[in-house]
N, CA, C and O atoms as a GROMACS GRO file, in nm:
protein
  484
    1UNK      N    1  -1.748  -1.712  -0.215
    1UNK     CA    2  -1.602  -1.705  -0.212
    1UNK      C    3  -1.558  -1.585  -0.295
    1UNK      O    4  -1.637  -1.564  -0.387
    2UNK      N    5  -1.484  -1.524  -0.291
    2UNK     CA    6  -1.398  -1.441  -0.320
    2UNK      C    7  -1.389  -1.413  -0.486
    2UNK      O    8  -1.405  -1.523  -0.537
    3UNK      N    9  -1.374  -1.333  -0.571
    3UNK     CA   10  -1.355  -1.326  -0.686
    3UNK      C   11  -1.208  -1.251  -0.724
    3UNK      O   12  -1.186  -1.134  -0.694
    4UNK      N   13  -1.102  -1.345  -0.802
    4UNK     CA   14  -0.967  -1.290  -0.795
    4UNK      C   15  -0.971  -1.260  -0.966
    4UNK      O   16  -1.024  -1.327  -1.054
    5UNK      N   17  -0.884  -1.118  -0.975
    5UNK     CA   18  -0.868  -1.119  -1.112
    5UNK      C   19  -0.717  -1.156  -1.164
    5UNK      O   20  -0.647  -1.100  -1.079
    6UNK      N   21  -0.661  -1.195  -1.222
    6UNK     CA   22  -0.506  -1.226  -1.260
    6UNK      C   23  -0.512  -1.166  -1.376
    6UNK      O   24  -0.581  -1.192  -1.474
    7UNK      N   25  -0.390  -1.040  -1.346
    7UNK     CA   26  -0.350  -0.989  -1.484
    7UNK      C   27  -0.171  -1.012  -1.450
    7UNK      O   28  -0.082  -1.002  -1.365
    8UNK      N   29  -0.209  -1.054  -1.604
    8UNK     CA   30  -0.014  -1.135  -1.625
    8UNK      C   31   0.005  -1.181  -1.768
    8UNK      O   32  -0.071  -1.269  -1.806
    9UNK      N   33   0.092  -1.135  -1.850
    9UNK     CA   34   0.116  -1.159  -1.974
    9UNK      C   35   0.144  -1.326  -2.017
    9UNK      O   36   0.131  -1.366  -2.132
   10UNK      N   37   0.177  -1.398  -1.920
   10UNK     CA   38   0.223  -1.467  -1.918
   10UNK      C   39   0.096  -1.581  -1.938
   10UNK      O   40   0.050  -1.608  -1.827
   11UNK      N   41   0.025  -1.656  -2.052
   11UNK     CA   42  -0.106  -1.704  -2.035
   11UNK      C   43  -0.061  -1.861  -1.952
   11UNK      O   44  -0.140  -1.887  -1.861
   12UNK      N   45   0.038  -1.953  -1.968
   12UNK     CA   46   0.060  -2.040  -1.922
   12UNK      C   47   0.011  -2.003  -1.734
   12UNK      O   48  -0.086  -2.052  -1.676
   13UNK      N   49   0.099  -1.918  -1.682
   13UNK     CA   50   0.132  -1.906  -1.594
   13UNK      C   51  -0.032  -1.858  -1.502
   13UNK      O   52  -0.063  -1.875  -1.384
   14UNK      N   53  -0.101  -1.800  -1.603
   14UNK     CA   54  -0.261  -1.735  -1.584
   14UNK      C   55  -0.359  -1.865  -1.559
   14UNK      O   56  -0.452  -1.885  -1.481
   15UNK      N   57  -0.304  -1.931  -1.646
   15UNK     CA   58  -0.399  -2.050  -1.646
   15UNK      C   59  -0.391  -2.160  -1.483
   15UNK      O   60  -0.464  -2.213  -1.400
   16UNK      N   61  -0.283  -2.145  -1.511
   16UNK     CA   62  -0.206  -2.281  -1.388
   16UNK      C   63  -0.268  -2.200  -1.284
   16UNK      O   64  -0.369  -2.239  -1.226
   17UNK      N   65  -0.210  -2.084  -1.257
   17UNK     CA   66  -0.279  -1.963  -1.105
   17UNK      C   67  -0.424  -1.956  -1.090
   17UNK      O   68  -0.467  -1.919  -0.980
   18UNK      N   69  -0.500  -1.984  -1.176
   18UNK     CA   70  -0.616  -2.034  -1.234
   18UNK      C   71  -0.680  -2.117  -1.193
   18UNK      O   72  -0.782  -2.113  -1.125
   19UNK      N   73  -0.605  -2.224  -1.245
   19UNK     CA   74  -0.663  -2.368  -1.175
   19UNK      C   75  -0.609  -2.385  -1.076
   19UNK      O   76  -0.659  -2.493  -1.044
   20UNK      N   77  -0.512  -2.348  -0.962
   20UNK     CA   78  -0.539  -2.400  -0.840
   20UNK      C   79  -0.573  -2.301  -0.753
   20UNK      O   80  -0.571  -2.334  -0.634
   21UNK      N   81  -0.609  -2.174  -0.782
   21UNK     CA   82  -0.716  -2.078  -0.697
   21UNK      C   83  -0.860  -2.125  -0.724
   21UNK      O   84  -0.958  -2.097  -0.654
   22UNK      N   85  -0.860  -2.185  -0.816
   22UNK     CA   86  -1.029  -2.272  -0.846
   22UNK      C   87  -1.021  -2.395  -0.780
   22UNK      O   88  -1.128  -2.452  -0.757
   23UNK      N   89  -0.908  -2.453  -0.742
   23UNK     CA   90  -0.919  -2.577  -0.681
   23UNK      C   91  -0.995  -2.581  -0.507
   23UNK      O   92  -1.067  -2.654  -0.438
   24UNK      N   93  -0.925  -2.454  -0.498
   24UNK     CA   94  -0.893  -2.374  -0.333
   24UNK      C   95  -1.044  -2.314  -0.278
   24UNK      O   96  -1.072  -2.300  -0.159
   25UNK      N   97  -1.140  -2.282  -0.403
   25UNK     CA   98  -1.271  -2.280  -0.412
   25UNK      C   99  -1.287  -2.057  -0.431
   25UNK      O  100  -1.378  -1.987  -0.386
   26UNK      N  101  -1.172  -2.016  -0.503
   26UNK     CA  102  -1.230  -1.902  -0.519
   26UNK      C  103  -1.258  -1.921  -0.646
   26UNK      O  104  -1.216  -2.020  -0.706
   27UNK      N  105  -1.345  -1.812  -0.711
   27UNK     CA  106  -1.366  -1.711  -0.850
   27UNK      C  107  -1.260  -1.680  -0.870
   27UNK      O  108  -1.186  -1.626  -0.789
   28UNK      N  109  -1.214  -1.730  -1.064
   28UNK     CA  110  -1.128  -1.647  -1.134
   28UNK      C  111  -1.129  -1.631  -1.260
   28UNK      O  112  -1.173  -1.708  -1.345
   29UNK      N  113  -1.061  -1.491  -1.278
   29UNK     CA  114  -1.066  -1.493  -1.394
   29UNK      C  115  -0.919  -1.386  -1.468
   29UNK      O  116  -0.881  -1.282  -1.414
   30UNK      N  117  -0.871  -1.430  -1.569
   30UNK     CA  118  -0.769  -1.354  -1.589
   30UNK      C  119  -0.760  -1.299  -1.705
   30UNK      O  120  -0.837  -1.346  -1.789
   31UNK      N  121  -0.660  -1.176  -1.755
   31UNK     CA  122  -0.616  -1.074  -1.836
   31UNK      C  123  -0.539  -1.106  -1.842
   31UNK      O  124  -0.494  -1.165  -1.744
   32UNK      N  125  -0.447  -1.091  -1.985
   32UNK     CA  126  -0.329  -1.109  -2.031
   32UNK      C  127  -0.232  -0.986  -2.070
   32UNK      O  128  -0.115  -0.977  -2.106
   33UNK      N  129  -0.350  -0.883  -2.042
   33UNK     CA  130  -0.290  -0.771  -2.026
   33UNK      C  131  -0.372  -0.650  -1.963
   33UNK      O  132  -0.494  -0.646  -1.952
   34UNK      N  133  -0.270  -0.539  -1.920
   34UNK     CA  134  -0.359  -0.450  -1.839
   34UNK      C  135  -0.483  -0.333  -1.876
   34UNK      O  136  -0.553  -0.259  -1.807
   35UNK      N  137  -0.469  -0.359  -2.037
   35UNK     CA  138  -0.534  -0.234  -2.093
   35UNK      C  139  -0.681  -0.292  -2.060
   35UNK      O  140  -0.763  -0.201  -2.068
   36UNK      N  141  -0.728  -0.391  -2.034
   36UNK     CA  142  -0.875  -0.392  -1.989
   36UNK      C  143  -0.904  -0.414  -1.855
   36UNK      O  144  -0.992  -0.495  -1.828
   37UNK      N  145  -0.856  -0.367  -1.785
   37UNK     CA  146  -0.870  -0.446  -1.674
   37UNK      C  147  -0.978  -0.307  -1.600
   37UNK      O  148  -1.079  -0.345  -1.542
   38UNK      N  149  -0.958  -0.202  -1.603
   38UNK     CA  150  -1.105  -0.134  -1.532
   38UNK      C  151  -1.188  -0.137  -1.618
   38UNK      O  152  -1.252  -0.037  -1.583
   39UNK      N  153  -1.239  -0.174  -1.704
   39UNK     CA  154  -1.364  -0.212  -1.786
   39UNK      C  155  -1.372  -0.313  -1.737
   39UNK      O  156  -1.452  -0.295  -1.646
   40UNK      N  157  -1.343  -0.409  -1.734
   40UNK     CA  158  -1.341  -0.567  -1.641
   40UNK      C  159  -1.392  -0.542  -1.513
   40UNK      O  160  -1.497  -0.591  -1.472
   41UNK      N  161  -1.312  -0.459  -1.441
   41UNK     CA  162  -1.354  -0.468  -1.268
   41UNK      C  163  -1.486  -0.363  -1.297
   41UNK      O  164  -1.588  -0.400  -1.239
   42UNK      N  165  -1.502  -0.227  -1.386
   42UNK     CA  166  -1.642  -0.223  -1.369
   42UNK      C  167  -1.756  -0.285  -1.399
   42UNK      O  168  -1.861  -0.262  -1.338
   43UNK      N  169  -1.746  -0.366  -1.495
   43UNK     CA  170  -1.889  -0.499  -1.515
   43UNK      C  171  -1.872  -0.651  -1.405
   43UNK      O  172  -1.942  -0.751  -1.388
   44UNK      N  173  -1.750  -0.607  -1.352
   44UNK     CA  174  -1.787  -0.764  -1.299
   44UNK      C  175  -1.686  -0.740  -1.165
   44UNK      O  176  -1.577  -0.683  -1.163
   45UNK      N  177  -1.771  -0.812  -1.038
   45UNK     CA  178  -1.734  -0.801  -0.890
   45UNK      C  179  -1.593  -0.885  -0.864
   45UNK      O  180  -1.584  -1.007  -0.876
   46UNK      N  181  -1.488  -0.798  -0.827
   46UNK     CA  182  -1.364  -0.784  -0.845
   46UNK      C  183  -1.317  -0.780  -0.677
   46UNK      O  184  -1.333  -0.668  -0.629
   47UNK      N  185  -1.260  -0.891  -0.574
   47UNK     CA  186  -1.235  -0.886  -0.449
   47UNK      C  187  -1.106  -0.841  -0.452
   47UNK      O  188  -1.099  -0.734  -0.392
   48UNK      N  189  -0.965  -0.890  -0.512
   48UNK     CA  190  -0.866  -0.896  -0.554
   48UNK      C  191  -0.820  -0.934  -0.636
   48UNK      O  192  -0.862  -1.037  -0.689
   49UNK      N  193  -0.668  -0.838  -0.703
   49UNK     CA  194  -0.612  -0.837  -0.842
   49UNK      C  195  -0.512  -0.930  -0.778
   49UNK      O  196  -0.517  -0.951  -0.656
   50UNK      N  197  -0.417  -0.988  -0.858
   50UNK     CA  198  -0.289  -1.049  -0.852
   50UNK      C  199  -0.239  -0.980  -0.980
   50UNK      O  200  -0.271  -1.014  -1.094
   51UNK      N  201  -0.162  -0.887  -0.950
   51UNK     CA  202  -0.071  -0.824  -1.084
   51UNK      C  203   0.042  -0.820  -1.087
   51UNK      O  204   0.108  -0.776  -0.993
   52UNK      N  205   0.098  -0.868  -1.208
   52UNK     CA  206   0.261  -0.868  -1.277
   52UNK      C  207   0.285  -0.711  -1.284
   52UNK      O  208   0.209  -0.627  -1.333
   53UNK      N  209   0.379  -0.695  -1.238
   53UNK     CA  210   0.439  -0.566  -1.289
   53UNK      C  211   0.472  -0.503  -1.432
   53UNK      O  212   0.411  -0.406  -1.478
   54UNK      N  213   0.607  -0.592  -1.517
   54UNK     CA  214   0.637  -0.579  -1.638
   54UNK      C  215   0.542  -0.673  -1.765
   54UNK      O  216   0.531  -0.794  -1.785
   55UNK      N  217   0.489  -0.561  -1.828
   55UNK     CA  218   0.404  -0.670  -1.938
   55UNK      C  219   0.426  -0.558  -2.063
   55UNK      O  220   0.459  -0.440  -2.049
   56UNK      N  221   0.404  -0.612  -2.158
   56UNK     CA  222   0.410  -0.532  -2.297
   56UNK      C  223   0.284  -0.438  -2.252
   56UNK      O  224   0.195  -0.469  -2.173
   57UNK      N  225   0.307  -0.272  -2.348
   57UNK     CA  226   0.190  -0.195  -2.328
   57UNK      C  227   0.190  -0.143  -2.177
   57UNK      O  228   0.284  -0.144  -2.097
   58UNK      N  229   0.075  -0.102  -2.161
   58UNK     CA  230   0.036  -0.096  -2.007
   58UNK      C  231   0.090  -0.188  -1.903
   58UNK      O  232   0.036  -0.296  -1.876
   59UNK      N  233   0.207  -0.140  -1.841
   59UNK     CA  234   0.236  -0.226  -1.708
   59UNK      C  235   0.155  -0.191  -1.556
   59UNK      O  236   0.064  -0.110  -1.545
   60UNK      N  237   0.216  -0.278  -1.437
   60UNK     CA  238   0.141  -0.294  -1.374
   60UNK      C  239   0.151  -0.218  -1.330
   60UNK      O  240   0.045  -0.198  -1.270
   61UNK      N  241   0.268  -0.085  -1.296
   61UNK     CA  242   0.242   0.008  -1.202
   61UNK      C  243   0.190   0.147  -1.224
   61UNK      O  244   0.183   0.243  -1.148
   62UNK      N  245   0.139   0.120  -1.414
   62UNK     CA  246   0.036   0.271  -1.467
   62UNK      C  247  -0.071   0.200  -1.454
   62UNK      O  248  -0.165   0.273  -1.485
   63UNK      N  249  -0.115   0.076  -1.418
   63UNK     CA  250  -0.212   0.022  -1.389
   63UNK      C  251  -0.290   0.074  -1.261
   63UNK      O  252  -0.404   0.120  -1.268
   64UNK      N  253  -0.218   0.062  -1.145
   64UNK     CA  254  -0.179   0.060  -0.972
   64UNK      C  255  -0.207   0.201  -1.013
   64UNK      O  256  -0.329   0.208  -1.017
   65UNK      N  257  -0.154   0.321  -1.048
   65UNK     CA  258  -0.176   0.441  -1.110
   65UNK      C  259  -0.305   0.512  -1.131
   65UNK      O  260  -0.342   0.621  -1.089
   66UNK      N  261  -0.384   0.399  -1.229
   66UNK     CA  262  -0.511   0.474  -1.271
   66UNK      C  263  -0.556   0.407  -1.189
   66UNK      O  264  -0.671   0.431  -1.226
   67UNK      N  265  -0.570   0.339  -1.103
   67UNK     CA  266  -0.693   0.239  -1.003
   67UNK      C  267  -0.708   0.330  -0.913
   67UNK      O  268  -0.810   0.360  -0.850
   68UNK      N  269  -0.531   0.401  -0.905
   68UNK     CA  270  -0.554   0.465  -0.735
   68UNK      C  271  -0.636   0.616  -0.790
   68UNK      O  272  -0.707   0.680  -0.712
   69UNK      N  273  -0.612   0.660  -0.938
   69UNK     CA  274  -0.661   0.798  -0.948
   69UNK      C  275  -0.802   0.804  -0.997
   69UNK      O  276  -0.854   0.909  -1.035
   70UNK      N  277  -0.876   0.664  -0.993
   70UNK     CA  278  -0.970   0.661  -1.005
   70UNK      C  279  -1.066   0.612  -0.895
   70UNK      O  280  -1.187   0.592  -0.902
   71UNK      N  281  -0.959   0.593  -0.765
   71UNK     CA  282  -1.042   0.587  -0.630
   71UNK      C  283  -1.129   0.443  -0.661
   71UNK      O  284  -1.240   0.416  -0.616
   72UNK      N  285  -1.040   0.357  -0.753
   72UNK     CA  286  -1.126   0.233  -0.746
   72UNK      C  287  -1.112   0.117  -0.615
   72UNK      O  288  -1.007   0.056  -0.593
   73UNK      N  289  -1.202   0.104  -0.555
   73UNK     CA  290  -1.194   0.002  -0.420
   73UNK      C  291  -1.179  -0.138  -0.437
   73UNK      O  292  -1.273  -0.217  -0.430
   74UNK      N  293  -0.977  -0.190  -0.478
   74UNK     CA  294  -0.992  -0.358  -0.494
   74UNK      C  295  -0.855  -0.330  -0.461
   74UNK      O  296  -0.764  -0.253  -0.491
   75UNK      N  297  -0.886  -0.435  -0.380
   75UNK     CA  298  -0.727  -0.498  -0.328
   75UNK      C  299  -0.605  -0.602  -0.414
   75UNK      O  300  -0.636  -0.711  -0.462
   76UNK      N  301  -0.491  -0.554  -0.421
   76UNK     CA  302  -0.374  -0.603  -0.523
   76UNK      C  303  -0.294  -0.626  -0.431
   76UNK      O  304  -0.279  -0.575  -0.320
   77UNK      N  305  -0.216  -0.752  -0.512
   77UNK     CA  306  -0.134  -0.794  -0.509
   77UNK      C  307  -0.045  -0.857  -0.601
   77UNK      O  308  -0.063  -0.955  -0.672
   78UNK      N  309   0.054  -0.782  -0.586
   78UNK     CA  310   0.211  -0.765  -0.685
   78UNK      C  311   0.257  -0.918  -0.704
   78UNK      O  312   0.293  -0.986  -0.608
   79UNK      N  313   0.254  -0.951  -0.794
   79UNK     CA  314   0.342  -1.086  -0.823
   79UNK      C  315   0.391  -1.102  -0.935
   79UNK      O  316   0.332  -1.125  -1.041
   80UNK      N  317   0.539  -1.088  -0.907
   80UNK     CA  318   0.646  -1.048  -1.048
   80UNK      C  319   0.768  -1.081  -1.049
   80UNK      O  320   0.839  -1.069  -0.949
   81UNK      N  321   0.805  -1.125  -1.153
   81UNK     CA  322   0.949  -1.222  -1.126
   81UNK      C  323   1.094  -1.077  -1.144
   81UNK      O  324   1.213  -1.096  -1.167
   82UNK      N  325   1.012  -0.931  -1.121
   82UNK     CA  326   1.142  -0.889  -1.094
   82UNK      C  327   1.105  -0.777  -0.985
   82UNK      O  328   1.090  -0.656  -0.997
   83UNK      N  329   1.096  -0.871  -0.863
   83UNK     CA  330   1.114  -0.826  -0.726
   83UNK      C  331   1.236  -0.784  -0.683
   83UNK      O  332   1.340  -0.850  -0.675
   84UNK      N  333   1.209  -0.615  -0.642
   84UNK     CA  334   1.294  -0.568  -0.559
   84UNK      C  335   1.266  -0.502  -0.463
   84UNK      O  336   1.152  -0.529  -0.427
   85UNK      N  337   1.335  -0.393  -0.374
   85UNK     CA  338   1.333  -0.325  -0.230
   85UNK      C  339   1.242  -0.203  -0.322
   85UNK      O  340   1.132  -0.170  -0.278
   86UNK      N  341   1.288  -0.148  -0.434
   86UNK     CA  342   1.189  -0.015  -0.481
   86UNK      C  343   1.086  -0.019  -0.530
   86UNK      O  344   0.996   0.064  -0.513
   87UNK      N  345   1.081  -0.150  -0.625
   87UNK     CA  346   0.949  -0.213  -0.668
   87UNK      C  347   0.843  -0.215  -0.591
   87UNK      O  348   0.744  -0.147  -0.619
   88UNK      N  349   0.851  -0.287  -0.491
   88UNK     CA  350   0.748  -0.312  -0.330
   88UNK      C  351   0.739  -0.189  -0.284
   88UNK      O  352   0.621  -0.157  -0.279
   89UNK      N  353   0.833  -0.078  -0.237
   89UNK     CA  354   0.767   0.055  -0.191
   89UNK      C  355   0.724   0.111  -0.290
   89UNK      O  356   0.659   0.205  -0.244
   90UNK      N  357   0.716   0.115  -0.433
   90UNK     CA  358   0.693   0.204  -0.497
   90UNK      C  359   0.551   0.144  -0.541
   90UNK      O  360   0.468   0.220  -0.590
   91UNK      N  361   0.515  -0.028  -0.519
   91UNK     CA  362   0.361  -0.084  -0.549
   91UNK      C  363   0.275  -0.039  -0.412
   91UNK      O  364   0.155  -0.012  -0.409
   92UNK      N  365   0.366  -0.038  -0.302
   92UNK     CA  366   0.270   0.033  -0.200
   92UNK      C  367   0.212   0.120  -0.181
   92UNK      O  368   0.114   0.146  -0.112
   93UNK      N  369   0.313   0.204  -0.288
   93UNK     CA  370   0.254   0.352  -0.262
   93UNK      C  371   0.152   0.357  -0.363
   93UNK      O  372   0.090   0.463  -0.364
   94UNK      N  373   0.122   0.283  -0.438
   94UNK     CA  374   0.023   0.330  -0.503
   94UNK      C  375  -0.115   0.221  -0.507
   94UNK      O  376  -0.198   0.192  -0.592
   95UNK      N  377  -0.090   0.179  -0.366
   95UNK     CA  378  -0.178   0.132  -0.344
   95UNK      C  379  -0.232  -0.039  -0.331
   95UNK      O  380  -0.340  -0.091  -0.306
   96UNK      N  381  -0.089  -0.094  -0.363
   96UNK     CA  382  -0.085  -0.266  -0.349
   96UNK      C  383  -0.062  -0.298  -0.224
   96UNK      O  384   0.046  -0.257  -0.181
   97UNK      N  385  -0.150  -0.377  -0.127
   97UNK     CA  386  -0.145  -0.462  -0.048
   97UNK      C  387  -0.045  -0.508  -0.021
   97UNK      O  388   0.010  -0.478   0.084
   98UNK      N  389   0.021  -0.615  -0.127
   98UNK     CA  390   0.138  -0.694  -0.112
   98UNK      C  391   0.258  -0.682  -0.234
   98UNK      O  392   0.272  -0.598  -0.322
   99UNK      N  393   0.339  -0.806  -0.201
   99UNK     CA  394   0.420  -0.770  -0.277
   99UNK      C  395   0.496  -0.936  -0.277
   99UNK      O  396   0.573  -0.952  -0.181
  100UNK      N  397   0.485  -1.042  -0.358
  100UNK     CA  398   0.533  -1.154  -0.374
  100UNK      C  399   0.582  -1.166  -0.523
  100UNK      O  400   0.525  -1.121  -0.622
  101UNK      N  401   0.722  -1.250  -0.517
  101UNK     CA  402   0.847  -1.262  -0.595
  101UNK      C  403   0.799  -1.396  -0.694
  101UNK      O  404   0.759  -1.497  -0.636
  102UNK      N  405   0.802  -1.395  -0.790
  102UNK     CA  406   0.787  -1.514  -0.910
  102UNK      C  407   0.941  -1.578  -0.906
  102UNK      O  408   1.035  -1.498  -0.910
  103UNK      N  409   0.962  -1.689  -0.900
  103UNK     CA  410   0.819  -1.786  -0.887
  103UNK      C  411   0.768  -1.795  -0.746
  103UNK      O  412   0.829  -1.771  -0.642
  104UNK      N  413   0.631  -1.841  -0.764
  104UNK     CA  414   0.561  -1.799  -0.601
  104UNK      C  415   0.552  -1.952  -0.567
  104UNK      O  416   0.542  -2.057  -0.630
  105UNK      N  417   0.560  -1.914  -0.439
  105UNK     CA  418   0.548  -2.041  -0.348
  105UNK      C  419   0.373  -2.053  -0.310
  105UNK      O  420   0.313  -1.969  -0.243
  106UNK      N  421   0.318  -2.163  -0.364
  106UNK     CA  422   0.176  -2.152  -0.347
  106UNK      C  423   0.066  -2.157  -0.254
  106UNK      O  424  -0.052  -2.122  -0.263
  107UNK      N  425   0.154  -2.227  -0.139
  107UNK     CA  426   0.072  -2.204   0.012
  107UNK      C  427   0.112  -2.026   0.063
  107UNK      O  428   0.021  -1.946   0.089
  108UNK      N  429   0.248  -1.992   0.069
  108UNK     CA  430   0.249  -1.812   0.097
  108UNK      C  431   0.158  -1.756  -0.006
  108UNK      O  432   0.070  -1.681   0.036
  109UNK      N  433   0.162  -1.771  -0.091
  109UNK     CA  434   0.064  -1.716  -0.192
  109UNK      C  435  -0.064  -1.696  -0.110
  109UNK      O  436  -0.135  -1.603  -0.072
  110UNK      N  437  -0.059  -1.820  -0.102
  110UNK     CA  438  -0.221  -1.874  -0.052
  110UNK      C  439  -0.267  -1.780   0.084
  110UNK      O  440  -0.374  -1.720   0.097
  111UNK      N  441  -0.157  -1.785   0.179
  111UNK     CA  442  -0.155  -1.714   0.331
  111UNK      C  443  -0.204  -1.567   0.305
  111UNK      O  444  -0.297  -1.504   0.353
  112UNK      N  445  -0.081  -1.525   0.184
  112UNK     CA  446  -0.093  -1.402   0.183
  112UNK      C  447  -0.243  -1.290   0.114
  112UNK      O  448  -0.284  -1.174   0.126
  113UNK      N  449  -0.283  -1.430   0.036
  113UNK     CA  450  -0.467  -1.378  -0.015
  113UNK      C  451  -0.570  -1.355   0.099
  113UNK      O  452  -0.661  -1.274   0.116
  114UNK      N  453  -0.509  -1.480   0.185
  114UNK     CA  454  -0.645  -1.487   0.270
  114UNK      C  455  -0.626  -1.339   0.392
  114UNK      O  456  -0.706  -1.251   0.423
  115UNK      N  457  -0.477  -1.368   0.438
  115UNK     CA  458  -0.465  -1.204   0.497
  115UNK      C  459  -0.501  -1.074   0.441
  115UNK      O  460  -0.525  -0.974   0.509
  116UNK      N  461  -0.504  -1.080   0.326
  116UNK     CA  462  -0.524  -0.945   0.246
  116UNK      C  463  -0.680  -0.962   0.271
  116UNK      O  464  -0.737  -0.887   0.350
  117UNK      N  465  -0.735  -1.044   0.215
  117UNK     CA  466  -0.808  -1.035   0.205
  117UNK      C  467  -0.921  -1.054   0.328
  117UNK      O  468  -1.042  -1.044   0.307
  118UNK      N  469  -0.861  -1.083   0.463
  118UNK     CA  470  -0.939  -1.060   0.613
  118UNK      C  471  -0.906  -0.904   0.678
  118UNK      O  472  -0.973  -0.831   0.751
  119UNK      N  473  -0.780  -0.890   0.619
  119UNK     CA  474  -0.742  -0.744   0.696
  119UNK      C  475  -0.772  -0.618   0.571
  119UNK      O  476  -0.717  -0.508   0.578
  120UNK      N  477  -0.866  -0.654   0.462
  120UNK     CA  478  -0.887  -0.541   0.408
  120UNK      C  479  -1.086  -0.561   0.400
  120UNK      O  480  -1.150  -0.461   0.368
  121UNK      N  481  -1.160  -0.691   0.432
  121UNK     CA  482  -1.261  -0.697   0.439
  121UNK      C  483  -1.361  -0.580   0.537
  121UNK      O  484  -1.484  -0.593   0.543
   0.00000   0.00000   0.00000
């Protein structure tokens, strides 16, 4: 099954996304913030991110930034409780898959992993 990484400041919210993507039968594991997260995806097999946008430090879209200028191959998806129309084109352009609004609805959630993750396999 699949290995998801969750980066999100938010540890409550890491944990819960956590346990029911482990329920669902993928790999997870999460960051509470973005400054480790390509040291992370280079020691350990990384299918898809789920990333918050706004976090203290490193946010998600100098994140989306160095992934894309480092030609790293993992599929993201945006999940952030401040969804908008520029946010989503501006995570596309740098390379996010998707783009879902906090709080998430957990079956679309769910739809939207498994599509990402059949139409980028």
């Amino acid at each position: 099954m699949e290995s998801i990484l969750i980066v999100d400041d938010d540890v409550n919210l890491c944990t819960l996304l956590s346990e029911e993507l482990s329920d669902v039968g993928y790999n997870t594991h999460f960051l509470t913030s973005a400054e480790g997260v390509y040291e992370y995806i280079k020691n350990n097999n990384v299918d898809l991110i789920l990333l918050d946008l706004k976090m203290p430090g490193k946010d998600g879209f100098e994140l989306l930034r160095e992934l894309s200028a480092l030609n790293v191959d993992v599929r993201i998806i945006v999940l952030t409780a401040y969804a908008d129309v520029k946010s989503a084109i501006d995570s596309a352009k740098l390379g996010a898959s998707d783009f879902i609004s906090k709080p998430y609805d957990f079956d679309e959630l769910l739809i939207t992993i498994r599509r990402t993750v059949q139409r980028e396999a």
